[in-house]
MIDOSE-1310 file (N, C-alpha, C; in nm, 2 decimals, decimal comma, always signed):
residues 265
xxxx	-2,10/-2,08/+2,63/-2,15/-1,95/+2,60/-2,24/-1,95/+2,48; -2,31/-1,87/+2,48/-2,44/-1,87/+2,35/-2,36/-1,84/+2,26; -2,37/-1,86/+2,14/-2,34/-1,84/+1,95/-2,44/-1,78/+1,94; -2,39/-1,63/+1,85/-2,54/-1,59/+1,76/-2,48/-1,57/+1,60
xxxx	-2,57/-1,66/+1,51/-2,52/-1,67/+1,37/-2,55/-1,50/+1,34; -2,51/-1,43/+1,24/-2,55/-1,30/+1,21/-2,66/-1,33/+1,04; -2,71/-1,24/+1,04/-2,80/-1,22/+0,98/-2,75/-1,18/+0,80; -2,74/-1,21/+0,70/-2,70/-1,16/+0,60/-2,68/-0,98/+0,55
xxxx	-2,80/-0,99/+0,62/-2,84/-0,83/+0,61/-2,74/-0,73/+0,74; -2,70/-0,76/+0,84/-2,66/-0,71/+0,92/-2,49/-0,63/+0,86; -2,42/-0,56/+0,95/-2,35/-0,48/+0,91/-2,24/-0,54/+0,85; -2,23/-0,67/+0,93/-2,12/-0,75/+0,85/-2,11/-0,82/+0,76
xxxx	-1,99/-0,84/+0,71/-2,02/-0,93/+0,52/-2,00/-1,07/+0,58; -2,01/-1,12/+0,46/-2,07/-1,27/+0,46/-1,99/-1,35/+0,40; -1,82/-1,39/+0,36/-1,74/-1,40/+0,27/-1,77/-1,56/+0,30; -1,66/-1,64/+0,26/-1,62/-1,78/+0,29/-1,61/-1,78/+0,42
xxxx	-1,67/-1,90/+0,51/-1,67/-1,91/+0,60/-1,50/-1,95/+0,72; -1,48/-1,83/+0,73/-1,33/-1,86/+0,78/-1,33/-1,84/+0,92; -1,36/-1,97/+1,04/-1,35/-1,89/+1,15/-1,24/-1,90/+1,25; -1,24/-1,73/+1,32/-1,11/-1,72/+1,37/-1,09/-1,70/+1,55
xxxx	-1,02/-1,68/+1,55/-0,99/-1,71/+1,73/-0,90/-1,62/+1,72; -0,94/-1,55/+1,85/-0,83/-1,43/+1,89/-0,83/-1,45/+2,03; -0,67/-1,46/+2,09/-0,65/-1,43/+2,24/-0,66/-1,26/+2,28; -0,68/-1,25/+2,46/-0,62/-1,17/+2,49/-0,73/-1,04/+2,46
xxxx	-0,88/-1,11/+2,38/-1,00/-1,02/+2,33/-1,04/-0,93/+2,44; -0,99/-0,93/+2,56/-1,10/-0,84/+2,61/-1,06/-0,69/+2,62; -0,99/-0,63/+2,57/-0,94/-0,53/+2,57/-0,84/-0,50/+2,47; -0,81/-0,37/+2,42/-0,75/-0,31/+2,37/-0,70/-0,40/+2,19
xxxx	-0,57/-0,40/+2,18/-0,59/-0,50/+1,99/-0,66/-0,59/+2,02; -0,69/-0,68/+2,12/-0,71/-0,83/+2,12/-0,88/-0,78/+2,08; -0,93/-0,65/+2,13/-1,08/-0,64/+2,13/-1,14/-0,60/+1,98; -1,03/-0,51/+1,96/-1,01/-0,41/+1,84/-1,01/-0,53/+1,71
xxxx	-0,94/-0,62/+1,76/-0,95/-0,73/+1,64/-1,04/-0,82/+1,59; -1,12/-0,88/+1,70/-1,22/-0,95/+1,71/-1,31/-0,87/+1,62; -1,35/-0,72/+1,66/-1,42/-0,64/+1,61/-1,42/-0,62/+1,44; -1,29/-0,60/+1,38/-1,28/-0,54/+1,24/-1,27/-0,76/+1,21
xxxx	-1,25/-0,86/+1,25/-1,23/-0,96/+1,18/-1,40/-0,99/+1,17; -1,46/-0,98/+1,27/-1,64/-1,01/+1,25/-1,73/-0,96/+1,12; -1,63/-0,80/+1,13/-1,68/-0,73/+1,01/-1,64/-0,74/+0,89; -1,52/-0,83/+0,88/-1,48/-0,85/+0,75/-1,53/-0,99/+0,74
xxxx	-1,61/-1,03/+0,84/-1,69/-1,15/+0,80/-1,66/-1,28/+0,85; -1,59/-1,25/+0,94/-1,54/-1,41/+1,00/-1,61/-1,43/+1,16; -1,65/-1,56/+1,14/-1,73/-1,55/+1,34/-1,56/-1,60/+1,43; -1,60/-1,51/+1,50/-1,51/-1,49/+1,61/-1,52/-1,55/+1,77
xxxx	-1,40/-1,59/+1,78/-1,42/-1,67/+1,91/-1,31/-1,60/+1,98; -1,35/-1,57/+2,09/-1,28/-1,46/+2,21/-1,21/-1,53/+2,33; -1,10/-1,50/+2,35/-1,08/-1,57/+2,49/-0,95/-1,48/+2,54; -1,01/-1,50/+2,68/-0,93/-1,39/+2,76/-0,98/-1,49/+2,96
xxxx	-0,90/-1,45/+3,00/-0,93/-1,46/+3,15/-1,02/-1,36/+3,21; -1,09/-1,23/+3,15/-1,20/-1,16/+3,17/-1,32/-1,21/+3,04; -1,38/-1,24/+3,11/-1,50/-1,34/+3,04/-1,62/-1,21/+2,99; -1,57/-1,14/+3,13/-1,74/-1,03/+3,14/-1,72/-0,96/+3,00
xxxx	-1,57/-0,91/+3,01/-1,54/-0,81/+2,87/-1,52/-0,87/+2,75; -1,53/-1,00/+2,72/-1,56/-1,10/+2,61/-1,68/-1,05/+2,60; -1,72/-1,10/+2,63/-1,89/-1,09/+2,65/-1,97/-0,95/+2,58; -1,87/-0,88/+2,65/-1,91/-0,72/+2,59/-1,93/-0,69/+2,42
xxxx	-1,75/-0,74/+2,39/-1,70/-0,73/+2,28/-1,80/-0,85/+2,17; -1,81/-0,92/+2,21/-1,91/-1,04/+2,17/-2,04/-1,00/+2,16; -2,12/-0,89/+2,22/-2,24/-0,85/+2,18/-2,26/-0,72/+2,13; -2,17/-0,67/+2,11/-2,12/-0,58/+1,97/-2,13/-0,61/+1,85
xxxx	-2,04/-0,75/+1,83/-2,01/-0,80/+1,74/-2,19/-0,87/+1,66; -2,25/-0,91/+1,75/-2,40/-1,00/+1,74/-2,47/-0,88/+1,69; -2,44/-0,76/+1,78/-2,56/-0,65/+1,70/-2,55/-0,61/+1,60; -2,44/-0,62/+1,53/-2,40/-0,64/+1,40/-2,44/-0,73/+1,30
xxxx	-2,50/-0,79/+1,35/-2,50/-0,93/+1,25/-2,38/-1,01/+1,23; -2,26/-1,01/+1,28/-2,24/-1,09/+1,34/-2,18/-1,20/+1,41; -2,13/-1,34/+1,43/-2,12/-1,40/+1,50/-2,01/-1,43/+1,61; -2,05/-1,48/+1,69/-1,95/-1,45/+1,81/-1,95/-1,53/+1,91
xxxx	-1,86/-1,56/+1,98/-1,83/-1,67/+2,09/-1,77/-1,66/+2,16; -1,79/-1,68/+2,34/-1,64/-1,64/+2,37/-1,64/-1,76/+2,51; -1,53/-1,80/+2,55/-1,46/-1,87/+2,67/-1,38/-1,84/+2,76; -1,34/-1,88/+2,85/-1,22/-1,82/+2,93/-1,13/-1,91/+2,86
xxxx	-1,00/-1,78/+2,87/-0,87/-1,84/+2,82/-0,78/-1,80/+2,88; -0,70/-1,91/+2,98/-0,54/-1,88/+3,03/-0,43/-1,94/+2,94; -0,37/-1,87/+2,90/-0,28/-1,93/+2,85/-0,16/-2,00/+2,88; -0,16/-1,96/+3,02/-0,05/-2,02/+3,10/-0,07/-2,16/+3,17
xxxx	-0,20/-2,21/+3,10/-0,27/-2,30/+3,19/-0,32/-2,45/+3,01; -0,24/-2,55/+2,99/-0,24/-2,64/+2,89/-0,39/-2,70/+2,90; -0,42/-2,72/+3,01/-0,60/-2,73/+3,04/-0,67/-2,66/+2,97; -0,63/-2,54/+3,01/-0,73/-2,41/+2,99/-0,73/-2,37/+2,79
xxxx	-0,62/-2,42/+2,76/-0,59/-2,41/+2,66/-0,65/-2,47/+2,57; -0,65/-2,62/+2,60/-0,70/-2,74/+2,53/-0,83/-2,73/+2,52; -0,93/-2,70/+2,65/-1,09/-2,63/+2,66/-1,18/-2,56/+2,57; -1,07/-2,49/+2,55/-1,08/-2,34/+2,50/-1,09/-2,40/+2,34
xxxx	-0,99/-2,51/+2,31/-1,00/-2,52/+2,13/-1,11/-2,60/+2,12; -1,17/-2,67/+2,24/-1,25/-2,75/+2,21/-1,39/-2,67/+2,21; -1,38/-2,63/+2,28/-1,52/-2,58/+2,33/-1,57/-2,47/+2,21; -1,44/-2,40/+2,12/-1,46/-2,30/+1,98/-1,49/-2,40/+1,92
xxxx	-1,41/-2,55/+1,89/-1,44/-2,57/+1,73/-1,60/-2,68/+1,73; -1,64/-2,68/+1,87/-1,78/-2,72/+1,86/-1,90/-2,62/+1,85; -1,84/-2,50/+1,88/-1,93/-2,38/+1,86/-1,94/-2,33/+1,68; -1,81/-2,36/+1,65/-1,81/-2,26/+1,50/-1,72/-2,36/+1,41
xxxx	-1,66/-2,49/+1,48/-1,61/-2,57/+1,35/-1,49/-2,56/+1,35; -1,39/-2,60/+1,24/-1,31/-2,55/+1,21/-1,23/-2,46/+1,21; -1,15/-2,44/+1,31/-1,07/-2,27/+1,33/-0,97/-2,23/+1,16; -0,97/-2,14/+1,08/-0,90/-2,12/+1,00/-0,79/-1,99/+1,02
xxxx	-0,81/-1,95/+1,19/-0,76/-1,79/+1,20/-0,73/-1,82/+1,29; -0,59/-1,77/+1,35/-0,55/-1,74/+1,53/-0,51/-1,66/+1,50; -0,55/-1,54/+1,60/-0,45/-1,45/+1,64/-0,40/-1,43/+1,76; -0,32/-1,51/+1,76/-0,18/-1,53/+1,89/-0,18/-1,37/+1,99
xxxx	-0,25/-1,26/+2,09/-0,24/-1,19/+2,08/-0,20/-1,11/+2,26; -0,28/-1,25/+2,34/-0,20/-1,23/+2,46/-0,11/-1,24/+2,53; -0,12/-1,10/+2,61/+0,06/-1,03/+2,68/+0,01/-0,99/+2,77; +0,10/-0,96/+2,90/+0,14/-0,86/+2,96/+0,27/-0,81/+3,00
xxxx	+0,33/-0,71/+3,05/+0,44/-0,68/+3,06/+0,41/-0,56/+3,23; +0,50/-0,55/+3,26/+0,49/-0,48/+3,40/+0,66/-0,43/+3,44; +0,63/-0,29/+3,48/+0,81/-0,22/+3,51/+0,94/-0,33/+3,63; +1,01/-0,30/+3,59/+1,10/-0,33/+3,69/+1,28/-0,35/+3,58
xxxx	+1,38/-0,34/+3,70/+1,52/-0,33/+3,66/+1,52/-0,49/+3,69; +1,58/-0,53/+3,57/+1,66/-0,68/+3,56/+1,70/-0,72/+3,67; +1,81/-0,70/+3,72/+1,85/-0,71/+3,85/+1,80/-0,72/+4,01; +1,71/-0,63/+3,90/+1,59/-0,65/+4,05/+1,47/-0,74/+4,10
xxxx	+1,43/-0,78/+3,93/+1,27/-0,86/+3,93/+1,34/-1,03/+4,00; +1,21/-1,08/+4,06/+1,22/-1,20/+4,07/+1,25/-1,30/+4,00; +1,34/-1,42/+3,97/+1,30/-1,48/+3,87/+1,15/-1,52/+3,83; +1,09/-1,59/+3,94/+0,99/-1,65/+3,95/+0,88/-1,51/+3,87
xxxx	+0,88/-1,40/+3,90/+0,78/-1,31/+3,84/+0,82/-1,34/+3,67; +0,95/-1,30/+3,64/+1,03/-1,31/+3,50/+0,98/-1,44/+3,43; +1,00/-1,55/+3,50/+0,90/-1,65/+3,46/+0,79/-1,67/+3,43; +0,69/-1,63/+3,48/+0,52/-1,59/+3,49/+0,49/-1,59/+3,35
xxxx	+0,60/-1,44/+3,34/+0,55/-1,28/+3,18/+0,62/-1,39/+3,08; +0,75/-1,45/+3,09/+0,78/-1,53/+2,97/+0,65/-1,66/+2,91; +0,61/-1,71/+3,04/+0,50/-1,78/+3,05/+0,39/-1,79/+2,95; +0,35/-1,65/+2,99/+0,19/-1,55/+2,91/+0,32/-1,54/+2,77
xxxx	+0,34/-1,46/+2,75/+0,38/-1,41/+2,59/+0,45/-1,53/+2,52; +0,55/-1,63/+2,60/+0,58/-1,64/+2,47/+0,55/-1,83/+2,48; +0,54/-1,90/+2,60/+0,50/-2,02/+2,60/+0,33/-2,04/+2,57; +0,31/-1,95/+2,61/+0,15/-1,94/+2,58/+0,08/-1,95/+2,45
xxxx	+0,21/-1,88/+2,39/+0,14/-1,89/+2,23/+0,21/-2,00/+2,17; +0,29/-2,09/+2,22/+0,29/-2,20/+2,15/+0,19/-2,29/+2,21; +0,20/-2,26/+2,31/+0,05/-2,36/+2,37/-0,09/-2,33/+2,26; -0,08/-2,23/+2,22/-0,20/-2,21/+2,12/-0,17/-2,28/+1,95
xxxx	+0,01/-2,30/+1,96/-0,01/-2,29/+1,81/-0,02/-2,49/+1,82; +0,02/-2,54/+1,94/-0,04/-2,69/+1,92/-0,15/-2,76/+1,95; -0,26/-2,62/+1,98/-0,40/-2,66/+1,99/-0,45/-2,67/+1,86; -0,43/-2,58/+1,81/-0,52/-2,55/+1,63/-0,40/-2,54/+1,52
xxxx	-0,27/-2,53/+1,50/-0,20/-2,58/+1,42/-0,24/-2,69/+1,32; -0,21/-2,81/+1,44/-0,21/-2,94/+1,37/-0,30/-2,93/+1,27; -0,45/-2,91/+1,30/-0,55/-2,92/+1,24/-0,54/-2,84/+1,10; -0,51/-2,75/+1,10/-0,46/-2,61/+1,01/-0,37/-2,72/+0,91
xxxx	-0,30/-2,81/+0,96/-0,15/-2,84/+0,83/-0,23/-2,96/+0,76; -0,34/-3,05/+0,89/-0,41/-3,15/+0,80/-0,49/-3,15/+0,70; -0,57/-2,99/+0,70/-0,65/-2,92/+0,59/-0,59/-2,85/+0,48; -0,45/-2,83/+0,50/-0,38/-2,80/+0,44/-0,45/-2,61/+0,36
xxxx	-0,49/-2,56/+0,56/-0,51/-2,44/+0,55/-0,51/-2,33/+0,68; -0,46/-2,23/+0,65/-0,48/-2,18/+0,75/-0,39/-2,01/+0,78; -0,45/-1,96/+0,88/-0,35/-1,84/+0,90/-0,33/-1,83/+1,06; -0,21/-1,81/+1,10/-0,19/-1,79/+1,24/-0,06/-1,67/+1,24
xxxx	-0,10/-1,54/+1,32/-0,11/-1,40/+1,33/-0,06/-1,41/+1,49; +0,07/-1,37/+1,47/+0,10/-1,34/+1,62/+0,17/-1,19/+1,66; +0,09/-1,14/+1,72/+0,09/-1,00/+1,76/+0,26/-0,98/+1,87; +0,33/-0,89/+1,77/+0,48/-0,92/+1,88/+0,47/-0,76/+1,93
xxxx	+0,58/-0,69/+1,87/+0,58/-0,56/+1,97/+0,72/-0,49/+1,89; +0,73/-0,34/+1,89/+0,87/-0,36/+1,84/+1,00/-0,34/+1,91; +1,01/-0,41/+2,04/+1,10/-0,48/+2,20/+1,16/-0,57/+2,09; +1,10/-0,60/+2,00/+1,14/-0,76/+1,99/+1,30/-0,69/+1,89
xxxx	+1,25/-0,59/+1,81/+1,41/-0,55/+1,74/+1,52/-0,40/+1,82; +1,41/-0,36/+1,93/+1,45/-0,22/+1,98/+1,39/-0,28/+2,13; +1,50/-0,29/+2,24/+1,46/-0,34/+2,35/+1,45/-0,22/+2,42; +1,40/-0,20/+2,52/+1,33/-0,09/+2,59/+1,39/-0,12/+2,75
xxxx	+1,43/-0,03/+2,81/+1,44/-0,08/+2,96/+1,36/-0,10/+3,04; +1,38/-0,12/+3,16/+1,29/-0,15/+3,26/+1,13/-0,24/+3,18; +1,19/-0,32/+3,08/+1,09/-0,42/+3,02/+1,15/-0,52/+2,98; +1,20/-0,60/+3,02/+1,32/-0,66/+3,02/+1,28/-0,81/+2,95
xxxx	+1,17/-0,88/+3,06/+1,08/-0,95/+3,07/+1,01/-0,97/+2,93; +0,94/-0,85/+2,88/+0,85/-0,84/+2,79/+0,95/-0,83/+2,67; +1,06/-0,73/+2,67/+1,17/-0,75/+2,55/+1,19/-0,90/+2,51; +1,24/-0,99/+2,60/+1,30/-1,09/+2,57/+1,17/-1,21/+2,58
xxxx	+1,07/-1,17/+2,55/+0,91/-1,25/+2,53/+0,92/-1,26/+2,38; +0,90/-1,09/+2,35/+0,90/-1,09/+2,22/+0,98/-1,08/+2,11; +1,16/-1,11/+2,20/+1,22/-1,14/+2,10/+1,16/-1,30/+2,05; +1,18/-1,36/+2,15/+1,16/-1,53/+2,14/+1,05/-1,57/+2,08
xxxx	+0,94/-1,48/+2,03/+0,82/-1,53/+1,98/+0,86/-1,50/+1,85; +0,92/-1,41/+1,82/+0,94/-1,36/+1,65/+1,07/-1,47/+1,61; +1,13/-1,51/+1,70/+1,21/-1,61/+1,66/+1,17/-1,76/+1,64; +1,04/-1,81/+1,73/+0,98/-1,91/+1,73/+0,88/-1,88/+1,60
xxxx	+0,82/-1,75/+1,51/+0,77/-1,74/+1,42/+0,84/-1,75/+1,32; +0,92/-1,73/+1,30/+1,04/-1,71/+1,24/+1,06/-1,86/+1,18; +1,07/-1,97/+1,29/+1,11/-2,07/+1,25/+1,01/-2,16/+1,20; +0,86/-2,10/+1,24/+0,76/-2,25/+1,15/+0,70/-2,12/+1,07
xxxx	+0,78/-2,01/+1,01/+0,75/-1,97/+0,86/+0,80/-2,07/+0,82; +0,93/-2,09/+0,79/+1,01/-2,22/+0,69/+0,94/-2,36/+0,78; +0,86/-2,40/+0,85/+0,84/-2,53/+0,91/+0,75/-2,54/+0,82; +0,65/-2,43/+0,78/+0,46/-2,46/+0,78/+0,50/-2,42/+0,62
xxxx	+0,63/-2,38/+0,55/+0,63/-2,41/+0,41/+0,59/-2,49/+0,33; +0,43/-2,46/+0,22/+0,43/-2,55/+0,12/+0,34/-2,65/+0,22; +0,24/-2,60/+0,31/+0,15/-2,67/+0,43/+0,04/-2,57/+0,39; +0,06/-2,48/+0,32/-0,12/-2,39/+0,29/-0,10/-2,37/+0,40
xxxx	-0,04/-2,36/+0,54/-0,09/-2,25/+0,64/+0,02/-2,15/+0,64; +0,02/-2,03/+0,69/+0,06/-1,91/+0,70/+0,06/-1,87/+0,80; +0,21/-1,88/+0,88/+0,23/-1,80/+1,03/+0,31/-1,65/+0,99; +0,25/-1,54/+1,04/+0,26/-1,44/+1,01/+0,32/-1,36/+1,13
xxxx	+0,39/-1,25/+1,13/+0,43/-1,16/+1,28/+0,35/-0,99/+1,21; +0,29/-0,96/+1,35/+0,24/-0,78/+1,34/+0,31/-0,74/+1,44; +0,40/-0,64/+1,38/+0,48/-0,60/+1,50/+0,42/-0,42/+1,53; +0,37/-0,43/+1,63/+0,28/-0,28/+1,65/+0,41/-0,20/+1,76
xxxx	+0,44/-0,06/+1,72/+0,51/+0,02/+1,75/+0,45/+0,06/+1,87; +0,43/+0,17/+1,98/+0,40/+0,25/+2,08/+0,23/+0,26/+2,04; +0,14/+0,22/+2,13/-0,01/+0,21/+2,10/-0,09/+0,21/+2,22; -0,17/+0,30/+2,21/-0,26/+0,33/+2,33/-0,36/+0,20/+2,34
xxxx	-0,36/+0,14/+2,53/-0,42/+0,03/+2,54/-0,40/+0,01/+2,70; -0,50/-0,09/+2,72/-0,48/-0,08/+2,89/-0,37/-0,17/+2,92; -0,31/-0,21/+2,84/-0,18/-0,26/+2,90/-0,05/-0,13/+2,94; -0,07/-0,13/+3,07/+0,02/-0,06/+3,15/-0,02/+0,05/+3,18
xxxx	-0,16/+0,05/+3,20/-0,28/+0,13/+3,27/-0,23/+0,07/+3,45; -0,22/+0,01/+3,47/-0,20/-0,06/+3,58/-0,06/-0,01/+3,70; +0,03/+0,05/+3,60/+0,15/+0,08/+3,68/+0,13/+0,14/+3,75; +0,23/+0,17/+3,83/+0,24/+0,31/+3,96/+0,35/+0,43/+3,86
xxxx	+0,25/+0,54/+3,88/+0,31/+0,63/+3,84/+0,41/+0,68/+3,80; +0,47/+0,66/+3,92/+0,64/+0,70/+3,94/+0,72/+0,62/+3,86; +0,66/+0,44/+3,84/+0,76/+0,36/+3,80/+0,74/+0,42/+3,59; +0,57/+0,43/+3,58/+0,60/+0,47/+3,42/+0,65/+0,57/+3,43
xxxx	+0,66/+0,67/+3,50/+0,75/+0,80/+3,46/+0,89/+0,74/+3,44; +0,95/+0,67/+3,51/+1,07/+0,65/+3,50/+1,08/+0,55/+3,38; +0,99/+0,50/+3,34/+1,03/+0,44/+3,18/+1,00/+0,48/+3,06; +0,95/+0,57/+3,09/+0,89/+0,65/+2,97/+0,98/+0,77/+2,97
xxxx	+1,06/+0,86/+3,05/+1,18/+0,89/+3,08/+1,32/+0,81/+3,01; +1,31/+0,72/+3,04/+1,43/+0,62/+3,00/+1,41/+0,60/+2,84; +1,28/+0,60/+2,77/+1,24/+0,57/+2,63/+1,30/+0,71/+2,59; +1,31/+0,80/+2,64/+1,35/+0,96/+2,57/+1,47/+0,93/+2,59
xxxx	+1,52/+0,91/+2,69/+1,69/+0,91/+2,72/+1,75/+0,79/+2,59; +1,75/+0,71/+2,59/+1,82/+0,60/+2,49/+1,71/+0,64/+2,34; +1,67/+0,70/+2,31/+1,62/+0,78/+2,16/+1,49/+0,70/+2,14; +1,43/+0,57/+2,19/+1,34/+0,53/+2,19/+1,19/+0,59/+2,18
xxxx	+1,16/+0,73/+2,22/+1,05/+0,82/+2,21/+1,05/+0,90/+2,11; +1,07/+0,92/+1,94/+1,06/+1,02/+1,86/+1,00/+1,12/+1,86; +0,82/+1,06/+1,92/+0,78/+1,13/+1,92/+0,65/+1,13/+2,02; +0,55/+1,24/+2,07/+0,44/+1,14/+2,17/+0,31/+1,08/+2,07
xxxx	+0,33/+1,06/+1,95/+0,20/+1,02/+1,93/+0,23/+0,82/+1,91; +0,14/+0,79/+1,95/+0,08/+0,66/+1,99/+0,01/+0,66/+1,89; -0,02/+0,48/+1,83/-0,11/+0,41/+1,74/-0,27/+0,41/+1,83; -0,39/+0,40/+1,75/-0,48/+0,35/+1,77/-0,48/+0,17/+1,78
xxxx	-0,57/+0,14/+1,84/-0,54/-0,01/+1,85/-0,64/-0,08/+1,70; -0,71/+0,03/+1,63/-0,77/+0,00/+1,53/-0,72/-0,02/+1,38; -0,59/+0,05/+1,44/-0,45/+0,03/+1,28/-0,41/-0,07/+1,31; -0,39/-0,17/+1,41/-0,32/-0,28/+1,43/-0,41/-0,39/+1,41
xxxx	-0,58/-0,36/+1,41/-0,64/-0,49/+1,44/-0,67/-0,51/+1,25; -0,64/-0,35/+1,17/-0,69/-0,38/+1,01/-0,55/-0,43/+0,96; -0,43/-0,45/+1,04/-0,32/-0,45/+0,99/-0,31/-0,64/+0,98; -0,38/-0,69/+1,10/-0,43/-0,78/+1,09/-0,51/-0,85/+1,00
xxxx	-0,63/-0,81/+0,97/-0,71/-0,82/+0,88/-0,67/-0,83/+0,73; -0,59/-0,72/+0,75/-0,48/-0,72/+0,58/-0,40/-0,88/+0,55; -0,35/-0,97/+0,67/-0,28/-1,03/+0,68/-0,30/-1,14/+0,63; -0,48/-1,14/+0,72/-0,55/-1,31/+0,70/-0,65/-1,26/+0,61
xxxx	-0,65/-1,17/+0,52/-0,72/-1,19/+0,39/-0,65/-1,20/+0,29; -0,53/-1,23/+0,27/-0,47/-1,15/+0,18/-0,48/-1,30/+0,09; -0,49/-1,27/-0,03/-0,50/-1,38/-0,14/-0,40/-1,51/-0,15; -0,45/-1,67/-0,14/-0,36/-1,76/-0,16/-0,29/-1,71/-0,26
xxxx	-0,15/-1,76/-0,18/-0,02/-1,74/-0,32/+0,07/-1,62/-0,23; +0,02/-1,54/-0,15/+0,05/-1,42/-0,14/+0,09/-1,45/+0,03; +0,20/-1,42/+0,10/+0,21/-1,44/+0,20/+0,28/-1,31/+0,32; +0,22/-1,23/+0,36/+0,28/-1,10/+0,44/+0,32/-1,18/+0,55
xxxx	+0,41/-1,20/+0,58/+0,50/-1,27/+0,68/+0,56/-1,18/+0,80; +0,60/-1,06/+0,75/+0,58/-0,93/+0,88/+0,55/-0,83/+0,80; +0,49/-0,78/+0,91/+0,41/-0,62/+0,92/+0,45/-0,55/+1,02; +0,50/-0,43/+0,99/+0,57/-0,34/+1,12/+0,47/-0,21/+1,11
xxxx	+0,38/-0,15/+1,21/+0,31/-0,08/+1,22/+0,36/-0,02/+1,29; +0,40/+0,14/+1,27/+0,40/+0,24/+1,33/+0,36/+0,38/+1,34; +0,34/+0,46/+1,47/+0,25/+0,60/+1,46/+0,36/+0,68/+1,40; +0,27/+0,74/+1,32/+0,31/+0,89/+1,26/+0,38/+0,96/+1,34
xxxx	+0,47/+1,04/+1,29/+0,49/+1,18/+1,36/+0,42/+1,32/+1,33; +0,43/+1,39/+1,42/+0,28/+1,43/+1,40/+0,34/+1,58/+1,28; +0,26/+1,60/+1,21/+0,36/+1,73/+1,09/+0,37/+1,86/+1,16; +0,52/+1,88/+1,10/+0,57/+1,98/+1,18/+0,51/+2,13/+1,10
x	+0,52/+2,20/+1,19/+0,49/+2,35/+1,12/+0,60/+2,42/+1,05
């Protein structure tokens, strides 16, 4: 895919050259992020299994001034993976930034789903992102620098029903972060969790009606819905940003983002 370096003058700043990789860019945080990390100055490399909507988010980022890259990325696929780090750090170098960010999740009762589907969604969320953290890791502990940002959910401390799949993804990922905080101690790199509350995004744009009525029903019934307001996906992508700027010495290890309630009269 073409690189376009950005221009000094253009809308984005020019800091230390720190470049970052985001999964999962074509849509919603994954897009949202790419977008506010360009502008705080970092060239970004996009990967998603929709290339066209990389692409999009990628010439956004260019009109800006700037830089941007993007590949196909499956995560469920160690090929596709391996590709994917190669093909960024010949574009832009040195990765100093992951943000670990793709998911999906889809309705169904425990009892009911396939293993074989159950396996897929553990697949994507939570094997996936270690498949990413031993593409550009290593590199990260040899430089003895780095930040890696993995986008969980809050399933992972408040399980939700008929998400069963996706609960127990992002328990396992906050537990696998959990354990190379104390691994990557005193390594200059910094593995971090953003844990984003209820947030409007095309993930689970896709259901059948009846099945989110009935889980979104079920979130009211067990106290899980306080209230109807939903995050923008633009608090989660600066919540990000807060994370992998934040000054050596200084390490935000979780961040729990959640929407307002909305003021009462």
């Amino acid at each position: 895919m073409v690189v376009s370096t950005g221009s000094a003058t253009g809308r984005y700043a020019q800091p230390d050259r720190r470049p970052a990789v985001v999964t999962g860019a074509s849509s919603g945080i994954g897009a949202a992020t790419a977008l506010s990390l360009a502008a705080a100055g970092h060239p970004v490399a996009l990967g998603a299994r929709r290339v066209n909507r990389c692409e999009e988010v990628a010439a956004r980022i260019r009109e800006g001034g700037g830089e941007a890259t993007v590949h196909p990325l499956d995560l469920t696929e160690s090929e596709s993976v391996e590709a994917f780090a190669k093909a960024v750090v010949a574009d832009l170098g040195d990765v100093e930034v992951v943000v670990s960010n793709a998911g999906a999740v889809a309705p169904g009762t425990l009892h009911e789903v396939e293993s074989e589907r159950f396996a897929r969604e553990i697949d994507l969320n939570l094997i996936g992102a270690h498949r990413l953290v031993r593409a550009f890791v290593p590199g990260m502990v040899e430089r003895r620098r780095g930040d890696v940002v993995f986008v969980s959910s809050d399933v992972a401390v408040r399980a939700r029903p008929f998400m069963s799949s996706y609960a127990a993804g992002k328990w396992g990922l906050e537990g696998m972060a959990n354990a190379m905080q104390m691994e990557l101690e005193g390594t200059g790199v910094r593995a971090s969790i953003v844990r984003p509350g209820p947030t409007w995004s095309e993930m689970g744009s896709d259901w059948d009606v009846d099945e989110a009525t009935t889980v979104l029903n079920a979130w009211v019934r067990f106290g899980l819905a306080r209230h109807p307001h939903f995050l923008k996906t633009s608090a989660i992508a600066n919540a990000i940003v807060t994370v992998v700027t934040a000054p050596r010495g200084v390490h935000l290890n979780l961040v729990e983002v959640s929407p307002e309630a909305p003021v009462e009269d």
